[in-house]
C-alpha atoms as one frame of an Amber mdcrd trajectory, in Angstrom:
protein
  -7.778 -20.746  25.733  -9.485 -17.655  25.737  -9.090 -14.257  27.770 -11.538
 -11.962  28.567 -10.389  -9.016  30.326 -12.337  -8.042  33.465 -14.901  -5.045
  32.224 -15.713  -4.411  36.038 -12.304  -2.205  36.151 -11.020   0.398  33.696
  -8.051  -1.690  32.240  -6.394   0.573  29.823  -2.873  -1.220  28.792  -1.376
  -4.389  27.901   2.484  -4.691  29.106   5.344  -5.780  26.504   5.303  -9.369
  26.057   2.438  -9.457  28.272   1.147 -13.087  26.565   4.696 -13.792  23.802
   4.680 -17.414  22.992   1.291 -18.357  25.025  -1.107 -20.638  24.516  -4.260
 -17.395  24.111  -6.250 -18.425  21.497  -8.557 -15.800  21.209  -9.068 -12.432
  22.892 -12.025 -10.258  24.091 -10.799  -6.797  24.906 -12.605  -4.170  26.811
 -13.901  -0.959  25.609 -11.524   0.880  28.658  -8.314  -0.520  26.339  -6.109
   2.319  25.095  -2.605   0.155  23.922  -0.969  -3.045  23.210   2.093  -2.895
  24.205   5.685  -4.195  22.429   5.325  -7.898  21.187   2.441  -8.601  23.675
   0.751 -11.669  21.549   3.532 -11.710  19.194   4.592 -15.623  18.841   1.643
 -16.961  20.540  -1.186 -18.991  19.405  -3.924 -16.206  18.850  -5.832 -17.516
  15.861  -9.483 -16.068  14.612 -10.551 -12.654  14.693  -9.412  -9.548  16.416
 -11.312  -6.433  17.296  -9.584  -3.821  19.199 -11.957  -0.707  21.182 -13.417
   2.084  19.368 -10.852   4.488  21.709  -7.573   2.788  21.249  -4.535   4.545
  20.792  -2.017   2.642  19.952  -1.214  -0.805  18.994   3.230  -1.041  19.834
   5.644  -2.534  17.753   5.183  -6.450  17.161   2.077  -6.587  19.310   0.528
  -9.605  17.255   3.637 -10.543  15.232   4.013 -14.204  13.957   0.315 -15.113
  14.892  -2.330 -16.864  13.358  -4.668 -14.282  13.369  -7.584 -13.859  10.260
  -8.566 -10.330  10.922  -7.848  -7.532  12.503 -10.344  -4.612  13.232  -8.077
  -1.640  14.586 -10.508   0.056  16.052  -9.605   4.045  17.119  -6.027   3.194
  17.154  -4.169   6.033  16.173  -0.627   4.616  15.798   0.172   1.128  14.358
   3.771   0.132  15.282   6.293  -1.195  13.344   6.041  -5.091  12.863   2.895
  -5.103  14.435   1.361  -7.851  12.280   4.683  -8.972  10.338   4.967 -12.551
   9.719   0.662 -13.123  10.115   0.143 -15.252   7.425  -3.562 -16.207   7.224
  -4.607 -11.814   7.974  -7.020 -11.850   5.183  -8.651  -9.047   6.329  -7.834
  -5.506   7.445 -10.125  -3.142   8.590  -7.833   0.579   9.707 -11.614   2.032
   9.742 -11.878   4.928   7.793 -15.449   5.630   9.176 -13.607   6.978  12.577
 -10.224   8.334  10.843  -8.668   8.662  13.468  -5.384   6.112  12.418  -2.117
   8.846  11.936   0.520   6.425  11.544   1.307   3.142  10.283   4.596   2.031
  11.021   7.533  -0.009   9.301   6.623  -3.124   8.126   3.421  -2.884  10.064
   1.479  -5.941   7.486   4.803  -7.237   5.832   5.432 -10.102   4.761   3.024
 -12.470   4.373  -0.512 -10.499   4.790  -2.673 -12.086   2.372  -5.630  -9.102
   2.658  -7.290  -8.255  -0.589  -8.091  -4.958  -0.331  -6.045  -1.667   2.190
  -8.361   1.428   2.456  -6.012   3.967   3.775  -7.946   6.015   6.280  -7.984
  10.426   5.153  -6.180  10.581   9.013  -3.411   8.478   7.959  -0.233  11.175
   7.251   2.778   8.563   8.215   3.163   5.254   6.392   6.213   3.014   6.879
   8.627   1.933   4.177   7.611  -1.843   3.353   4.075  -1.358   5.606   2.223
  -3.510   3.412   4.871  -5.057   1.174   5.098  -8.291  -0.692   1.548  -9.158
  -0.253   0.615 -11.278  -3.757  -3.307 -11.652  -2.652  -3.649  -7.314  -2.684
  -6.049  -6.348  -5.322  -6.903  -2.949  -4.138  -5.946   0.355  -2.781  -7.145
   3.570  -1.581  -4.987   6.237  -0.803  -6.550   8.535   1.899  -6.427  12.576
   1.822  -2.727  12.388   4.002  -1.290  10.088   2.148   2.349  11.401   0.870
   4.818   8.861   1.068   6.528   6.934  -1.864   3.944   4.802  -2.989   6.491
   2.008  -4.303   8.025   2.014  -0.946   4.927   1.084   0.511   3.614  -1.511
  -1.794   6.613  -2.793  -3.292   6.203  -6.507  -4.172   2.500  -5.993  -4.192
   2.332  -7.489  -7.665  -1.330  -8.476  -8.600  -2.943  -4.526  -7.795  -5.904
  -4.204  -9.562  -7.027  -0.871  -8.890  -5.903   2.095  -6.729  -8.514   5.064
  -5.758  -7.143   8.378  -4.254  -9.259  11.070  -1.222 -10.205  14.025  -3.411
  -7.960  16.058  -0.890  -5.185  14.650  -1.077  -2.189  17.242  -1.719  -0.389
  14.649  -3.247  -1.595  12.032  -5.619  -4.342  11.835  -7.827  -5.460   8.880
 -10.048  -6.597   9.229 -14.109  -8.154   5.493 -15.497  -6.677   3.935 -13.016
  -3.258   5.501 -13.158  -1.518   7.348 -10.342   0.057  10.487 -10.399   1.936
  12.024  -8.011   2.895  15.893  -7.032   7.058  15.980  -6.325   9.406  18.879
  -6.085  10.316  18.534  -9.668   6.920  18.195 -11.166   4.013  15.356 -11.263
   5.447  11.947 -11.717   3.392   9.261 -13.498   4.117   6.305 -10.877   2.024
   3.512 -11.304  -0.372   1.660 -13.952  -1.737  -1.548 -12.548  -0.822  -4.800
 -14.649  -4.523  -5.187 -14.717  -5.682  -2.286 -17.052  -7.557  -2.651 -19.693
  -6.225   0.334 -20.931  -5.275   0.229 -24.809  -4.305   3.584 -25.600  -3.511
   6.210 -23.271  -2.461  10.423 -23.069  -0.322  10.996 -20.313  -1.102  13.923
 -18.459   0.614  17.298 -19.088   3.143  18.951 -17.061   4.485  15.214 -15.921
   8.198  15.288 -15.965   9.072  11.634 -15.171   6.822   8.340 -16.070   8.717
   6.175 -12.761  10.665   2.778 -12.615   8.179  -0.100 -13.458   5.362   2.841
 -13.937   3.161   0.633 -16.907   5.801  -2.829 -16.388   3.219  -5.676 -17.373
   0.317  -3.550 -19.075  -0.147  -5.943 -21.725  -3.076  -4.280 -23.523  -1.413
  -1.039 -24.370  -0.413  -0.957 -27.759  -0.527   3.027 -28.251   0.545   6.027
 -25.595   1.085   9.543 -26.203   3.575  11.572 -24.031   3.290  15.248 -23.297
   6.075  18.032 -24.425   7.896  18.682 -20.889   8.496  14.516 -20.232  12.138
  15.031 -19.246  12.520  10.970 -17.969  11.229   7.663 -18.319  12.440   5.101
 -15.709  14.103   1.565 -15.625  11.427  -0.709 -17.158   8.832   2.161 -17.441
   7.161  -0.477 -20.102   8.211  -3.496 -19.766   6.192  -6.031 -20.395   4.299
  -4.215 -22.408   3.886  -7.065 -25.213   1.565  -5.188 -27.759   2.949  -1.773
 -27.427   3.865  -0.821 -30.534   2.957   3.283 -31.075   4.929   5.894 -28.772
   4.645   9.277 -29.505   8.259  10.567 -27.671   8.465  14.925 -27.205  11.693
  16.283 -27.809  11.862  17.492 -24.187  13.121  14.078 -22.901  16.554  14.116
 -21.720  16.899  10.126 -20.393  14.708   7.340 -22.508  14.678   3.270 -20.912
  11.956   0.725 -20.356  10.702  -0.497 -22.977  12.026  -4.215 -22.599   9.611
  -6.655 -24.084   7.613  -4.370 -26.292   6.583  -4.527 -30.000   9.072  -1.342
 -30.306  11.079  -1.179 -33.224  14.025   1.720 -31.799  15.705   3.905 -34.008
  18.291   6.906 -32.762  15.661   9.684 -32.547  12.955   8.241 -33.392  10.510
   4.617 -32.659   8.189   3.095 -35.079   6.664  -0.409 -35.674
């Protein structure tokens, strides 16, 4: 079946559960829509595309969980509840359209699990992003982090294992990416956070003034055979490197104060010193 709301009045809301567990197939919403309310599609047969109104506000927690749906256009919404699209295992694609930023928040577990969407542009708007929003989501080969973008980046893609490529707004306060490799600002100094298994990257020079290269920061680079760390590195995290088959030249400063992750590397270690 398919519903068509009546464009003859100004029908501006959807109730909780307004259509949980019915047989809607598709939807055609009017441009008057402002909010889907809690779990209104969620467990019903809604299948194909969805396009939400260009002044939407907000789409409520679980609104189109555990559907079939392909896509999802968000229109103008500006909040994204959590669960909203949690358990929609054929959402391929995503589109939070940057070209109105007007998205602010994206809540818990808003695409997790079982997305399957390539590619998550996060809009410059976008200042709030739930922990797991987009976690566990295999088929994600890129990201783009938008100008308000702040929150832990692992916590948001966690599980999100096949990343090919992450791209950062030139404002944001935040993070910044180098080759491919994200940085972020913290209260104790810029962290190096993430290197995507997919870089090509052979050799690289960490920035200076980062204090801490993160858990799983380079886990799985398996070209780098050579990096150079900066005086000032105080910490490398749990499995920093693993992975990291044909790593076998580390330059390490005499500022670090906690050394781990390098599991799996062509590392020879010796108390003060590593060589091949």
């Amino acid at each position: 079946r398919s519903t068509l709301f009546p464009y003859t009045t100004l029908f501006r809301s959807l109730a909780e559960s307004a259509f949980a567990g019915a047989a809607v197939r598709s939807v055609t919403f009017p441009e008057s829509l402002r909010s889907v309310g809690k779990d209104a599609f969620a467990e019903s047969f809604l299948a194909g595309n969805v396009v939400l109104p260009a002044h939407m506000e907000l789409i409520d927690e679980g609104a189109f969980a555990n559907t079939a749906i392909l896509s999802v256009d968000v229109g103008g919404a500006t909040a994204i509840g959590a669960r909203a699209f949690s358990n929609c295992g054929q959402l391929a694609n995503v589109d939070l359209r940057p070209d109105l930023n007007r998205l602010a928040t994206i809540g818990e577990s808003a695409f997790n699990p079982k997305a399957t969407m390539g590619s998550v542009v996060l809009p410059d708007s976008v200042t709030s992003v739930g922990k797991d929003a987009f976690t566990g989501n295999e088929n994600l080969r890129d990201v783009h982090l938008g100008a308000g973008t702040t929150e832990s980046f692992t916590n948001m893609f966690s599980g999100c294992d096949n990343i090919d490529t992450v791209t950062v707004s030139a404002g944001n306060s935040v993070y910044q990416a180098d080759r491919n490799v994200l940085y972020a600002n913290r209260p104790d100094g810029m962290h190096l956070v993430f290197s995507p298994a997919a870089n090509a990257l052979s050799t690289y020079t960490v920035r200076p003034g980062t204090v801490a290269i993160d858990n799983r920061a380079f886990k799985g680079n398996v070209n780098l055979t050579s990096i150079v760390l900066p005086e000032g590195l105080k910490s490398i995290g749990a499995s920093a490197f693993s992975g990291c088959v044909k790593l076998a030249d580390v330059s390490f400063p005499d500022s670090l104060e906690q050394v781990d992750g390098f599991q799996n590397t062509a590392l020879e270690i010796e108390i003060g010193r590593a060589h091949v």
